[in-house]
VEXVEX-718601 format. One line per field, with one value per residue: residue number from 1; x, y, z of N, C-alpha, C in turn. Coordinates in Angstrom, 2 decimals. Atoms other than C-alpha are relative to their C-alpha. Layout:
residues N
num <- [NUM	...] $
nxx <- [X	...] $
nyy <- [Y	...] $
nzz <- [Z	...] $
caxx <- [X	...] $
cayy <- [Y	...] $
cazz <- [Z	...] $
cxx <- [X	...] $
cyy <- [Y	...] $
czz <- [Z	...] $
end
This chain:
residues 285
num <- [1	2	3	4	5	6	7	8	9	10	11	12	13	14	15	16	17	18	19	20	21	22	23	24	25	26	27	28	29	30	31	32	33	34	35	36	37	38	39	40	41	42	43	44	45	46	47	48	49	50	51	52	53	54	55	56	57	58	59	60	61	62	63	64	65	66	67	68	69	70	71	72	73	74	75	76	77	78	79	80	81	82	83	84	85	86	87	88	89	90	91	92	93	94	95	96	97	98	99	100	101	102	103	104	105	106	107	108	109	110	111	112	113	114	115	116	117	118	119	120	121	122	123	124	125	126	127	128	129	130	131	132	133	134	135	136	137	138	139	140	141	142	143	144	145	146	147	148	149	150	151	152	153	154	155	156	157	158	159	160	161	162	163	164	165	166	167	168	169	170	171	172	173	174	175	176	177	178	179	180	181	182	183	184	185	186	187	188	189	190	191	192	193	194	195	196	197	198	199	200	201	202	203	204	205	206	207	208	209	210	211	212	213	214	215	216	217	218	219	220	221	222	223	224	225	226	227	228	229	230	231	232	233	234	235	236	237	238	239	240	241	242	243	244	245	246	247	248	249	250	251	252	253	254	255	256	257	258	259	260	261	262	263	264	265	266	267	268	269	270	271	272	273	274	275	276	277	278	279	280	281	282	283	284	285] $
nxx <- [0.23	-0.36	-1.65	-1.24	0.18	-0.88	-1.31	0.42	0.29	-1.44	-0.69	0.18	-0.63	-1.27	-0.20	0.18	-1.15	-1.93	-0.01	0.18	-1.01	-0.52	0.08	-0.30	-1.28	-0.01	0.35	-1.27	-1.02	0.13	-0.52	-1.60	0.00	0.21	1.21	0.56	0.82	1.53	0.31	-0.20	1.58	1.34	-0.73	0.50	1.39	0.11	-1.12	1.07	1.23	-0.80	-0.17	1.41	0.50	-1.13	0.42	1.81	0.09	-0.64	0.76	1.42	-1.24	-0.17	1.08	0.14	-1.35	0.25	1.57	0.47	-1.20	1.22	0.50	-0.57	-0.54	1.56	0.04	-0.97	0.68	0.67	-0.36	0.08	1.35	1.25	-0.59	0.23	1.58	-0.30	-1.12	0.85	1.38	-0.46	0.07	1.34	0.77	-0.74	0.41	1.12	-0.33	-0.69	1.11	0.79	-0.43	0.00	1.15	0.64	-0.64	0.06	0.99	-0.20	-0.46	1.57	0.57	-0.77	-0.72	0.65	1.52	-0.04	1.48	0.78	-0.04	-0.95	1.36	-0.28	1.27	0.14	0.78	0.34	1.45	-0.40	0.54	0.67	0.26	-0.41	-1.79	-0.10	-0.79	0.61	-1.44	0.12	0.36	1.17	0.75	-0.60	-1.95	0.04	0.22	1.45	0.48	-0.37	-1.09	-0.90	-1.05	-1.33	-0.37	-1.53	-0.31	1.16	1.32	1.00	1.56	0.76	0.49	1.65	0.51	-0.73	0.20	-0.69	-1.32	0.16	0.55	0.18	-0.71	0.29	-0.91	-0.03	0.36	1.35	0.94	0.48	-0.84	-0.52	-0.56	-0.30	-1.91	-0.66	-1.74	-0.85	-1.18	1.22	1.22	0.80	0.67	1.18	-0.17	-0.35	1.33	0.07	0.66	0.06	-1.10	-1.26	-0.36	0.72	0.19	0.34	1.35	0.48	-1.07	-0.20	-0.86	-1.41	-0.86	-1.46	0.24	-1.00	-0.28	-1.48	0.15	-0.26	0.71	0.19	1.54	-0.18	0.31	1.36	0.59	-0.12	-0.78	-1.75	-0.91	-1.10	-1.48	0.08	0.03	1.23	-0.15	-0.15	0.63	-0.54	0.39	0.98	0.94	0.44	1.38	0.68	0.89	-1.23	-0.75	-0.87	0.07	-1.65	-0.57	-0.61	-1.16	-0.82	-1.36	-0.76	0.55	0.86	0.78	-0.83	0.12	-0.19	-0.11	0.32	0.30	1.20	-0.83	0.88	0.10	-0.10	-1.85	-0.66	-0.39	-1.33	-0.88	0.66	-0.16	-2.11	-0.90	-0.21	1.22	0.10	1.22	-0.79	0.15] $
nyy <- [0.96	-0.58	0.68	1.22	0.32	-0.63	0.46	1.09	-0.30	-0.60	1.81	0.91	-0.63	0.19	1.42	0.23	-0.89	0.99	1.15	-0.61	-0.23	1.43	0.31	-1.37	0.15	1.68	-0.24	-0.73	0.73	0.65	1.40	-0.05	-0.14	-0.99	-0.18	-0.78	1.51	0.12	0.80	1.10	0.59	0.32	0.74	1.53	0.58	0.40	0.88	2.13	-0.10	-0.37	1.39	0.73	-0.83	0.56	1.36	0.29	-0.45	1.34	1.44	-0.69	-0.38	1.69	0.79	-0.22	0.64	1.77	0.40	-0.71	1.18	0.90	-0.04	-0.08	1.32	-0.15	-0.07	0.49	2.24	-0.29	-0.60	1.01	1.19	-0.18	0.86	1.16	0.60	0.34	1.05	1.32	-0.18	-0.07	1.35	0.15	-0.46	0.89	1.44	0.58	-0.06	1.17	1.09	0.04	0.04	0.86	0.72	-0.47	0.35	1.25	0.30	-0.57	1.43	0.83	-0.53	0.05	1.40	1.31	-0.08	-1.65	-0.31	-0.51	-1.41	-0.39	-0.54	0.38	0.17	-1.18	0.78	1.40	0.01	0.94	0.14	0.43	1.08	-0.47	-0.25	-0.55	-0.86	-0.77	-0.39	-1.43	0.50	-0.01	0.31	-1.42	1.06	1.31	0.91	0.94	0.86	1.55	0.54	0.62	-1.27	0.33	-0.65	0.94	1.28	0.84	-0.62	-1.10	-0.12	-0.11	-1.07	0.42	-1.25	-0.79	-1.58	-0.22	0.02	0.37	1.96	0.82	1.31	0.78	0.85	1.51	-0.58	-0.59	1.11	0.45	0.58	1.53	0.25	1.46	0.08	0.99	0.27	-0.21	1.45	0.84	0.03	-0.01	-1.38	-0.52	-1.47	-0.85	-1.20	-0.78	0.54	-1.06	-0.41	0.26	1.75	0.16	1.26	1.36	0.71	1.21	0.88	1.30	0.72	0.54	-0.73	0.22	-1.71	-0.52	-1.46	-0.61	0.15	-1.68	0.14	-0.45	-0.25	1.20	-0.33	1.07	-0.45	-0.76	-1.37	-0.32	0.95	1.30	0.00	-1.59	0.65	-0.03	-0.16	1.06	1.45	-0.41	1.11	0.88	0.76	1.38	0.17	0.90	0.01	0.41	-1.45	-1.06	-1.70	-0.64	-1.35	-0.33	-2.10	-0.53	-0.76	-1.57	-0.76	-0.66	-1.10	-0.98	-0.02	-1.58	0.22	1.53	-0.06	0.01	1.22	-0.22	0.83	0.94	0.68	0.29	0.97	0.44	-1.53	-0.47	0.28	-0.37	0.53	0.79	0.51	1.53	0.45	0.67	1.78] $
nzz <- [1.09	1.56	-0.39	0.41	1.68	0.69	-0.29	-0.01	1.66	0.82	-0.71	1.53	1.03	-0.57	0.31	1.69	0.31	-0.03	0.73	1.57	-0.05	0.44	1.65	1.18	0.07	0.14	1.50	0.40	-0.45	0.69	0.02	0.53	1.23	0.84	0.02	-1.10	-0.66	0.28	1.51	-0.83	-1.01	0.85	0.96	-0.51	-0.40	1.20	0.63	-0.03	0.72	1.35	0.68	-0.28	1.33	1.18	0.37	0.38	1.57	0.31	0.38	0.90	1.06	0.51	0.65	1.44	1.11	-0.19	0.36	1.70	0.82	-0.20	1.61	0.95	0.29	0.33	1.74	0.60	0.25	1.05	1.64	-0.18	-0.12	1.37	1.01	-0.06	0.32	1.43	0.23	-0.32	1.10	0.90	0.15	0.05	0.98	1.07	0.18	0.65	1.09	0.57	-0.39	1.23	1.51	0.23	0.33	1.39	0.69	-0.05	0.78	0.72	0.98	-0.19	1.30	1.25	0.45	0.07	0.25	0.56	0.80	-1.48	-0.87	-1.03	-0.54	-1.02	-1.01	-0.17	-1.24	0.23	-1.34	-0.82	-1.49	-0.10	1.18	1.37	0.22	1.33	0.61	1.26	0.89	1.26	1.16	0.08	1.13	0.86	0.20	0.48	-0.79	-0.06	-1.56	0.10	0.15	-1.52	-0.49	-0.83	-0.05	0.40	0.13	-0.44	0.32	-1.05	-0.28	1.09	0.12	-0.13	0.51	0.89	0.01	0.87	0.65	-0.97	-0.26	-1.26	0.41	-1.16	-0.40	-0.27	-1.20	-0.34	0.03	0.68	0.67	-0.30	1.49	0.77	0.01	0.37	-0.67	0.50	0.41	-0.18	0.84	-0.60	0.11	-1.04	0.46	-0.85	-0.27	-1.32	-1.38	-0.90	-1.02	0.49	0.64	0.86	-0.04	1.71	-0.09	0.91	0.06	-0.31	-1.09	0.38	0.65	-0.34	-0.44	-1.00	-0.40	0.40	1.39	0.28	0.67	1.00	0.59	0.74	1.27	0.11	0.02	1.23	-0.92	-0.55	0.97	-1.20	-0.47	-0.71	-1.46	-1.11	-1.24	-0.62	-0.81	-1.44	-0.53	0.89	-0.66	1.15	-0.64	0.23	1.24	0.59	0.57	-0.55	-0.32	0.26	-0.60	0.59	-0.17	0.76	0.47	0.13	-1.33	0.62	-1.21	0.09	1.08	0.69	1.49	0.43	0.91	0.45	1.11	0.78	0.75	-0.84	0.21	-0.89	0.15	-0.73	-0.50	-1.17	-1.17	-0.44	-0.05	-1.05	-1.40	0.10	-0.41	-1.71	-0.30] $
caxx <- [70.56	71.15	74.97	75.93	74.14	76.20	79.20	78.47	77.75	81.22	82.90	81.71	82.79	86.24	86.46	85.09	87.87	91.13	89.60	89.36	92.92	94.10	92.96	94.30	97.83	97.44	96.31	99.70	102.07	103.67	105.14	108.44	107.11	106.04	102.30	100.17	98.73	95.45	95.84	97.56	94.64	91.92	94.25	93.91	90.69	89.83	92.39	89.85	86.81	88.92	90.52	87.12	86.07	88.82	87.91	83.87	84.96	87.53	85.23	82.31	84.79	85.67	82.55	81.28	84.65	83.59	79.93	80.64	83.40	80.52	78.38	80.65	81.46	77.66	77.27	80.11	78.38	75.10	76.73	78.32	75.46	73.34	76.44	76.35	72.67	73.40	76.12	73.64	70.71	72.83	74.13	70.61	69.49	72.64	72.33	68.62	69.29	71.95	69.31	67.00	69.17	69.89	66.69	65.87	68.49	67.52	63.85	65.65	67.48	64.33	62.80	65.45	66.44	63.82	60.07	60.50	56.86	56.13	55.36	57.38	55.16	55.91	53.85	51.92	50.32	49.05	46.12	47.82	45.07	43.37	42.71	42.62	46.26	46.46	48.42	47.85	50.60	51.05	49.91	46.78	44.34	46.25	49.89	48.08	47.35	44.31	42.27	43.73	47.44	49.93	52.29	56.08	58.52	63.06	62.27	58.94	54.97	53.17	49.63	47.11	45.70	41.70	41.03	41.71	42.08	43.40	46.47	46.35	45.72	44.66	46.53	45.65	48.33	49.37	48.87	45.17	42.51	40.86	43.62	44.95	47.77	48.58	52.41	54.67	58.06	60.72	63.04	59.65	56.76	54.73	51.92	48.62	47.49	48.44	45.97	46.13	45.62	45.07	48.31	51.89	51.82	50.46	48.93	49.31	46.18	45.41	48.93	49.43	50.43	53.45	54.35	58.14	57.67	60.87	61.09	62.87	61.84	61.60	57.60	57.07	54.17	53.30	51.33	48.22	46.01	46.75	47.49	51.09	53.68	56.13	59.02	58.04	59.25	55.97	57.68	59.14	57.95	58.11	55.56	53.65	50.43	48.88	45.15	42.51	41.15	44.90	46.67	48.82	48.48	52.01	52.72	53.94	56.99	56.64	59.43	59.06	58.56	55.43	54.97	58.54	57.87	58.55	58.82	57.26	56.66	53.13	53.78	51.53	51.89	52.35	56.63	58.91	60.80	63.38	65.46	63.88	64.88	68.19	71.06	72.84	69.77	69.68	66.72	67.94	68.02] $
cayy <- [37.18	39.71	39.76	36.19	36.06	39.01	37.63	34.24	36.12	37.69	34.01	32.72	35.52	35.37	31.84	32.38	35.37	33.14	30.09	32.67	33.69	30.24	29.01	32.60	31.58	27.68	29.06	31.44	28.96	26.68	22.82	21.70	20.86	24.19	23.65	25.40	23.41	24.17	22.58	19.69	19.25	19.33	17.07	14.35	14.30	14.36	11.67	8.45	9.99	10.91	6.86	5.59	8.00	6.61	2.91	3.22	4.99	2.55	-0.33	1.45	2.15	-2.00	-3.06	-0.85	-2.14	-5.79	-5.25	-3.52	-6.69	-8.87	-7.35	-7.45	-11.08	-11.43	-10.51	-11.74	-15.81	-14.31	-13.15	-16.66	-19.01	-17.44	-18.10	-21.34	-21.82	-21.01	-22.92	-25.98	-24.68	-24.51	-28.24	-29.16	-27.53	-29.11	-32.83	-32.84	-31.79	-34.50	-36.62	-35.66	-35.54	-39.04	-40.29	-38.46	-39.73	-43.30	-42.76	-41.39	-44.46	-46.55	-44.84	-44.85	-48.54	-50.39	-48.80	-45.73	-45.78	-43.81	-40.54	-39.09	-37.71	-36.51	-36.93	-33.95	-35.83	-38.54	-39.70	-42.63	-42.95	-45.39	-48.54	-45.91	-45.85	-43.13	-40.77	-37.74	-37.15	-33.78	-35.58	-35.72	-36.06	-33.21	-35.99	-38.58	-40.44	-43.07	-44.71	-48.39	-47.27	-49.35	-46.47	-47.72	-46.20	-48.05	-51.49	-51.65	-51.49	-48.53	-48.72	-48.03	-45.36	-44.84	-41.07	-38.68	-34.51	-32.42	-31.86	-34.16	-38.23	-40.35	-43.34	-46.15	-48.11	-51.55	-51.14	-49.97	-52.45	-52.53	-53.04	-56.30	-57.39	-60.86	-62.05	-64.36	-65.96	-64.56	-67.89	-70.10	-71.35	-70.38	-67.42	-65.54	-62.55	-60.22	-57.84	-54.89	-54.94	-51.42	-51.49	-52.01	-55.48	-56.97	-60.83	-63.63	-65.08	-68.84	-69.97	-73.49	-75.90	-77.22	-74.60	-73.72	-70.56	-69.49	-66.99	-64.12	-64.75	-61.69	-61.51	-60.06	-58.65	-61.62	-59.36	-62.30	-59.41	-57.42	-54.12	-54.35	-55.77	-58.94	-58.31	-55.07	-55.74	-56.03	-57.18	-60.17	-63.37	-62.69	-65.59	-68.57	-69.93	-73.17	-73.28	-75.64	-75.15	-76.73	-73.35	-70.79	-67.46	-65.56	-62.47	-60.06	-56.20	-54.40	-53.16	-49.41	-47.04	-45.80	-42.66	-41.69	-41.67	-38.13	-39.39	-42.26	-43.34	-44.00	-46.89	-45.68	-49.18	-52.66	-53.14	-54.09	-57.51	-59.22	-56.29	-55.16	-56.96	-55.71	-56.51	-59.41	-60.56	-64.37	-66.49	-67.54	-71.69] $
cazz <- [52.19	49.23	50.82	50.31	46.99	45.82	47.67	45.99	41.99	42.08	43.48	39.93	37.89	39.56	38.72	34.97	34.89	35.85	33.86	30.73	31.77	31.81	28.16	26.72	28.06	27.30	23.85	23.54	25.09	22.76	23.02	22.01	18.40	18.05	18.68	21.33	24.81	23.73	20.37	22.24	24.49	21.90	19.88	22.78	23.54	20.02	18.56	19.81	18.25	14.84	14.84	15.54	12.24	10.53	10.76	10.32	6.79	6.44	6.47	4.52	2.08	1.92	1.99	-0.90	-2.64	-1.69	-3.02	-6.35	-7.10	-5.84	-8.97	-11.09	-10.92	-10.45	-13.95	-15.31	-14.20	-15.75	-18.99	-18.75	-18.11	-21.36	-23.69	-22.13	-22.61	-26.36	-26.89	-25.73	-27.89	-30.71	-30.03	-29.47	-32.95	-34.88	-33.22	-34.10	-37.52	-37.99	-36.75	-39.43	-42.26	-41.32	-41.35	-44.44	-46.09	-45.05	-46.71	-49.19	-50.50	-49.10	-52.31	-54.42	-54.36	-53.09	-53.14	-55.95	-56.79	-53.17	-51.49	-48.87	-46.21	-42.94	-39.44	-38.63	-35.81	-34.05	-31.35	-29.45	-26.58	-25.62	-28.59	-31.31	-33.12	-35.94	-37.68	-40.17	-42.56	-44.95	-47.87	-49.61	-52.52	-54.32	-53.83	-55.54	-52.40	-51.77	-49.12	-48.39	-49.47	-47.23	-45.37	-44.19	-43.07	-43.01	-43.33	-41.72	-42.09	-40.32	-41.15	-44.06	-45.50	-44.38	-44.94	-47.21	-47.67	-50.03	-48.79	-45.43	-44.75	-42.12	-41.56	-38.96	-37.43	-37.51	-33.60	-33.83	-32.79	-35.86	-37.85	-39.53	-42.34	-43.72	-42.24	-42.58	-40.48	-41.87	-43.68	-42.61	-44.21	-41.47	-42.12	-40.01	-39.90	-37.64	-36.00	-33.57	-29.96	-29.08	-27.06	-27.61	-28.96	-31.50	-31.99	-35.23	-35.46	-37.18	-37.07	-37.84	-34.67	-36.61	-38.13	-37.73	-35.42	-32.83	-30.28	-31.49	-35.36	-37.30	-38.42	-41.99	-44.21	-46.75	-49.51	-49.14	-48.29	-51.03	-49.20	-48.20	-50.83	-49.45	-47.16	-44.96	-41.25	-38.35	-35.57	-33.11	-31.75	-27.84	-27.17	-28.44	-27.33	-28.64	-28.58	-28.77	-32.23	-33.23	-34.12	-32.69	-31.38	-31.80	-29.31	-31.54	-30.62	-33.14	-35.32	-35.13	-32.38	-33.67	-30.92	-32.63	-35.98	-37.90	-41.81	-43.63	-47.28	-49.06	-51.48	-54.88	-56.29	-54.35	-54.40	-52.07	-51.22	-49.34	-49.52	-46.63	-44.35	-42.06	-43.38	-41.26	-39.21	-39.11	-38.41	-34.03	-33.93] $
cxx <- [0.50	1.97	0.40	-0.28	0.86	1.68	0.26	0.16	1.42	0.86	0.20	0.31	1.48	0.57	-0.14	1.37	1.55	-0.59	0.53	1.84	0.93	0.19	0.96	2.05	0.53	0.01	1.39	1.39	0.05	1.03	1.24	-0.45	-0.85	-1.36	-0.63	-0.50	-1.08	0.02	0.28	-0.92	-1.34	0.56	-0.61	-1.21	-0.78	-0.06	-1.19	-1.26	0.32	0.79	-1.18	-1.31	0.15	-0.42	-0.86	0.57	0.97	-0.73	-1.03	0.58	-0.06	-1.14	-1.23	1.04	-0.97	-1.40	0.20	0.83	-0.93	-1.34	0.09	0.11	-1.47	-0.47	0.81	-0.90	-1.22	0.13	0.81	-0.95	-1.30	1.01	-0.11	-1.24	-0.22	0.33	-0.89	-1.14	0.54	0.49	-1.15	-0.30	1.19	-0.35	-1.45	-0.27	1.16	-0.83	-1.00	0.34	0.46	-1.38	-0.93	0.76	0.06	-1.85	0.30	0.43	-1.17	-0.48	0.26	-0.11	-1.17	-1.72	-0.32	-1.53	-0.48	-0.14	0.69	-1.10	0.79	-1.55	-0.48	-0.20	-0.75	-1.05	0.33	-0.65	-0.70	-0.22	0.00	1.58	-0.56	1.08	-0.65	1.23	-0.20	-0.34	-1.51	-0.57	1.10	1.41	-0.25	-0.20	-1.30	-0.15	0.70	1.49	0.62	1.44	1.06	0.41	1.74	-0.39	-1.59	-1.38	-0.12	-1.22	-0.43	-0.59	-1.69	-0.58	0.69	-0.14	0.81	1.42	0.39	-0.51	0.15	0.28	-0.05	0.98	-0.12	-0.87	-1.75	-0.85	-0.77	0.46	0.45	0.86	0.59	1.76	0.48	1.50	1.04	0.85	-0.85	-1.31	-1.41	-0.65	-1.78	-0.44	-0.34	-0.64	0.54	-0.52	-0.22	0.78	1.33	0.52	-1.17	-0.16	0.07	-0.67	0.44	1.41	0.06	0.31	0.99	0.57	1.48	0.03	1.26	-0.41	0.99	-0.39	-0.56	-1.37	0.00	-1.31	0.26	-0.32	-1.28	-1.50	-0.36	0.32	1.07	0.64	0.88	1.07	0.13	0.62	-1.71	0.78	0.87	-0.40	0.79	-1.14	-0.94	-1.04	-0.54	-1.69	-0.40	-0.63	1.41	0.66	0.93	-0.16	1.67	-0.02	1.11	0.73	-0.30	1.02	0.38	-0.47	-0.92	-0.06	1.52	-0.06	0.05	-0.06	-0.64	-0.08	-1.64	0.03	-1.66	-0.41	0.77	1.49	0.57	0.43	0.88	0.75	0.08	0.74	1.72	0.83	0.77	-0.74	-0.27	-1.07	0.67	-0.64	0.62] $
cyy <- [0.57	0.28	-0.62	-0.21	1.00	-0.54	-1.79	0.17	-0.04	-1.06	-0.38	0.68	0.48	-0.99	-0.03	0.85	-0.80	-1.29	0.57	0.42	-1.30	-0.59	1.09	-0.51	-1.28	0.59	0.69	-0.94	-1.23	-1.60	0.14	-0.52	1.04	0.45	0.35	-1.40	-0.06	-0.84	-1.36	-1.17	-0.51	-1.06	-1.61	-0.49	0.01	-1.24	-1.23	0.33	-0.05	-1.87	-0.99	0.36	-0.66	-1.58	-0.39	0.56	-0.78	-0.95	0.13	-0.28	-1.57	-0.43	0.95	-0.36	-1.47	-0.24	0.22	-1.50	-0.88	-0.24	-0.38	-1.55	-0.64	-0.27	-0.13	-1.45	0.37	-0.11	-1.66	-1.29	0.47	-0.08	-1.52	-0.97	-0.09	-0.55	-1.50	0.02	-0.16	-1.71	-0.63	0.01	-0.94	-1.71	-0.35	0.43	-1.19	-1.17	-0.60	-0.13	-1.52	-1.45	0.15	-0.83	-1.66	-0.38	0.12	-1.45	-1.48	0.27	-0.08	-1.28	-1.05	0.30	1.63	0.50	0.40	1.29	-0.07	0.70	0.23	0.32	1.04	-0.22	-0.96	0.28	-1.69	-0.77	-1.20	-1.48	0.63	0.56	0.70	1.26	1.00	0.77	1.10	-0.05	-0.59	-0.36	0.82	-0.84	-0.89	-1.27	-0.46	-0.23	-1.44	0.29	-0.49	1.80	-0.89	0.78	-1.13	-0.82	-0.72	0.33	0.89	0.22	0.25	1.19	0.19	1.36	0.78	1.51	0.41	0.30	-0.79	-1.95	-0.69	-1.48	-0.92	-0.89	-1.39	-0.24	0.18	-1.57	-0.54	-0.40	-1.80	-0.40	-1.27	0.09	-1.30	-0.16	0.02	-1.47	-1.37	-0.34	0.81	1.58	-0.17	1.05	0.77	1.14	0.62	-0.27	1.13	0.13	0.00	-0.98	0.01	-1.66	-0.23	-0.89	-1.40	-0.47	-1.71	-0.68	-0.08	0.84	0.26	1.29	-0.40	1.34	0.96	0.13	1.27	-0.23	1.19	0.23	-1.30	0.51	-0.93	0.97	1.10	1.89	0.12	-0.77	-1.25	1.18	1.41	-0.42	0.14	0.07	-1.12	-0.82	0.23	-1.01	-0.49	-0.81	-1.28	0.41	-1.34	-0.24	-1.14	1.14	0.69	1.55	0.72	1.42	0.84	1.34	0.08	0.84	1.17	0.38	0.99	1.51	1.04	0.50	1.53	0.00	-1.30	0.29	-0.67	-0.48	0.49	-1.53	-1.12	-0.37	-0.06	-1.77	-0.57	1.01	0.70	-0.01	0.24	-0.46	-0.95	-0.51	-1.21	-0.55	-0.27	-1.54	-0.20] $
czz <- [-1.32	-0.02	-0.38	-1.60	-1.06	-0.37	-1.10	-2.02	0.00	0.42	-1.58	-0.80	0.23	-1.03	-1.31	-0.55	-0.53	-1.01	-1.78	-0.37	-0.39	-1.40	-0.56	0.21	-0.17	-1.48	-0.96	0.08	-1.11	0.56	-0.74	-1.32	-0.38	0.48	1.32	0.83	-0.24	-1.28	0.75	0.91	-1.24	-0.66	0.74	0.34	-1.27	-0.84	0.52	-0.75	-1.90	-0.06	-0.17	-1.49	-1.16	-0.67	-0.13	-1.35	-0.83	-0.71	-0.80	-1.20	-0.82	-0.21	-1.42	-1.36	-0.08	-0.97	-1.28	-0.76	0.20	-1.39	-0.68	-0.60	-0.19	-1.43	-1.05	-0.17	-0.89	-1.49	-0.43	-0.09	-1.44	-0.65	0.21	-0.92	-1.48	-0.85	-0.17	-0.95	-1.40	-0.45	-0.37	-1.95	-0.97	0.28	-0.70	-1.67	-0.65	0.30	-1.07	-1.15	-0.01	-0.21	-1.34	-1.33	-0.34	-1.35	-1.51	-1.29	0.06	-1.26	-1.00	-0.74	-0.01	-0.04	-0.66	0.07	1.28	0.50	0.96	0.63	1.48	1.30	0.87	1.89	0.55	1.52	0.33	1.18	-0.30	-1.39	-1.25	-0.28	-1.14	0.17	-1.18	0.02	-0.99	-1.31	-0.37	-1.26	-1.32	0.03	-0.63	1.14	0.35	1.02	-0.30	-0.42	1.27	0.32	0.97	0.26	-0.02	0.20	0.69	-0.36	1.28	0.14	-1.40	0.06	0.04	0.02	-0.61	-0.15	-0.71	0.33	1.95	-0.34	1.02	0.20	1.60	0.06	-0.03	1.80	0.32	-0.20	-0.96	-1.95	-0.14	-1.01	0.04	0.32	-0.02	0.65	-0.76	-0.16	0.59	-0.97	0.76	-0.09	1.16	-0.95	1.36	0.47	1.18	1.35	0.60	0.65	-0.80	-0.45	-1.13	0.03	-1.56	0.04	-0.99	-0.57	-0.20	1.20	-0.12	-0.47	0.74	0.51	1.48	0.63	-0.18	-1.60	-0.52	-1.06	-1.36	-0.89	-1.38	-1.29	0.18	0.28	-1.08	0.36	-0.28	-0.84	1.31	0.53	1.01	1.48	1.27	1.03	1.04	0.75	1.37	0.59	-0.42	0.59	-1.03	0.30	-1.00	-1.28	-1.17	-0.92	1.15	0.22	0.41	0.52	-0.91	0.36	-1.51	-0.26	0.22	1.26	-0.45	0.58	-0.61	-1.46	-0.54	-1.30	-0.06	-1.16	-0.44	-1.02	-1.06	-0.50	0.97	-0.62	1.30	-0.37	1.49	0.51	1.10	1.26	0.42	-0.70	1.59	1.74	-0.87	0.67	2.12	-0.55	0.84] $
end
C-alpha cells in the first residue's frame, strides 16, 4: 500500500515538473509579432472579459453623460418657468394698475366737472351676506363726512352714509333691505321709490299704472327724498308688474357691480344732474 502511494506521489510531481517545463518554454518562445505564447494565451482568454469591461464602462460613462445633460436642461426649464412667472406677475401688477389709474381718473373728472363738492374715498371693505349690503370706506369724521351723506361712484348711486369714525364710514347700499331712494324714468314722467331687496335686484314701489314705464328704461335718482341729488344712475327696468291697488311694481339691475367696487365719491352738498347719465344712451321705444 505505501508502494503505490509513493509510486502514485512521484506520478504527480512528474507531471507538475513537465507542466512547469512547458509554461517556462511557452513563456520564452515568441510569435511572429514578436510576442511570447504565454502572453498570447492569457491575451485570449482574457480579451472577452476585457470587451465585456469595455462596454459596462462604456455605458456607465453614457449614462452619467445622459444624466448630467438631463440636469442641466432640468434647470435650465426651472430657471425658465420663474422668469416666466415674473414676466406674468409683472403684467399682472402693470394691467391692474392701468386699471386703477383709469378708474381714478374717471372719479377724478366725476369731481371735477360734475359733483366738485365731494370726497374721494376708497372701499376698505364690505359684508355682502345674507340681506345686509354695506360698505366701510377710509373716510371719516376727521374728512368732514356725515351720517345720511348719499355715496356714488361713475354715473351711479351706491348707498348712504349711516355710521361714522374718525377716520372710517359705514355706508349701506342701495341693495340692502333696509334701504330706499326716491327715482325716476329716465326722459319719463314716471317716479317711485326704489327700495332694496337684500339680493341682486332691486324693486320701484307705488308706480303709477299709466305711467310711461319700458323695459330696458334707464331708472334714475329723482332728489324727492332729499338724500341723493337728480340724475345719479340706479339701474334697469327688467320687469313690470301691475297690482291691484292700481300701481306698478318695477323689477329693478342695478347699475354698478357693487361686490366690485374699489373707489367712490361722498357728495358734501346735494349736486349732480343730467350730466350723469352715459353719454349716447337713448330711452328703447
Amino acid at each position: 500500500m505505501s508502494v503505490m502511494s509513493a509510486t502514485r506521489t512521484n506520478a504527480i510531481l512528474l507531471a507538475v515538473l513537465l507542466f512547469g517545463q512547458l509554461m517556462l518554454m511557452s513563456g520564452s518562445a515568441q510569435g511572429a509579432e514578436g510576442s511570447t505564447l504565454l502572453r498570447n494565451w492569457l491575451s485570449r482568454l482574457t480579451e472577452p472579459v476585457v470587451s465585456a469591461s469595455g462596454m459596462i464602462g462604456g455605458g456607465i460613462a453614457g449614462l452619467i453623460e445622459g444624466a448630467d445633460d438631463l440636469l442641466a436642461a432640468n434647470g435650465r426649464n426651472r430657471r425658465l418657468e420663474a422668469e416666466i412667472e415674473r414676466l406674468r406677475a409683472e403684467l399682472r401688477i402693470t394691467r391692474g394698475a392701468a386699471t386703477e389709474n383709469a378708474r381714478l381718473r374717471q372719479l377724478l373728472s366725476m369731481r371735477d366737472n360734475l359733483v366738485p363738492l365731494s370726497i374721494g374715498a376708497s372701499v376698505v371693505t364690505s359684508n355682502l351676506s345674507g340681506q345686509t349690503k354695506m360698505i366701510v370706506v377710509d373716510r371719516g369724521r376727521s374728512d368732514g363726512v356725515r351720517v345720511n351723506l348719499p355715496v356714488v361712484a361713475w354715473g351711479g348711486a351706491v348707498g348712504r352714509v349711516v355710521e361714522v369714525g374718525d377716520g372710517h364710514a359705514l355706508v349701506r347700499l342701495l341693495t340692502d333691505h333696509k334701504n330706499a331712494v326716491a327715482g325716476n324714468v329716465q326722459g319719463s314722467d314716471a317716479k317711485g321709490m326704489v327700495v332694496g331687496q337684500g339680493t341682486g335686484v332691486l324693486k320701484m314701489l307705488y308706480v303709477p299704472r299709466f305711467s310711461d314705464v319700458l323695459h330696458g328704461d334707464r331708472i334714475v335718482t329723482s332728489g324727492l327724498e332729499g338724500v341723493f341729488p337728480r340724475g345719479f344712475g340706479i339701474g334697469r327696468v327688467t320687469e313690470i308688474h301691475e297690482e291691484p291697488d292700481g300701481s306698478q311694481t318695477i323689477q329693478v339691475m342695478p347699475e354698478l357691480a357693487f361686490r366690485t367696487l374699489d373707489e367712490v365719491l361722498i357728495l358734501i352738498e346735494p349736486v349732480g344732474g343730467e350730466l350723469l347719465s352715459p353719454s349716447g344712451v337713448e330711452r328703447p321705444r
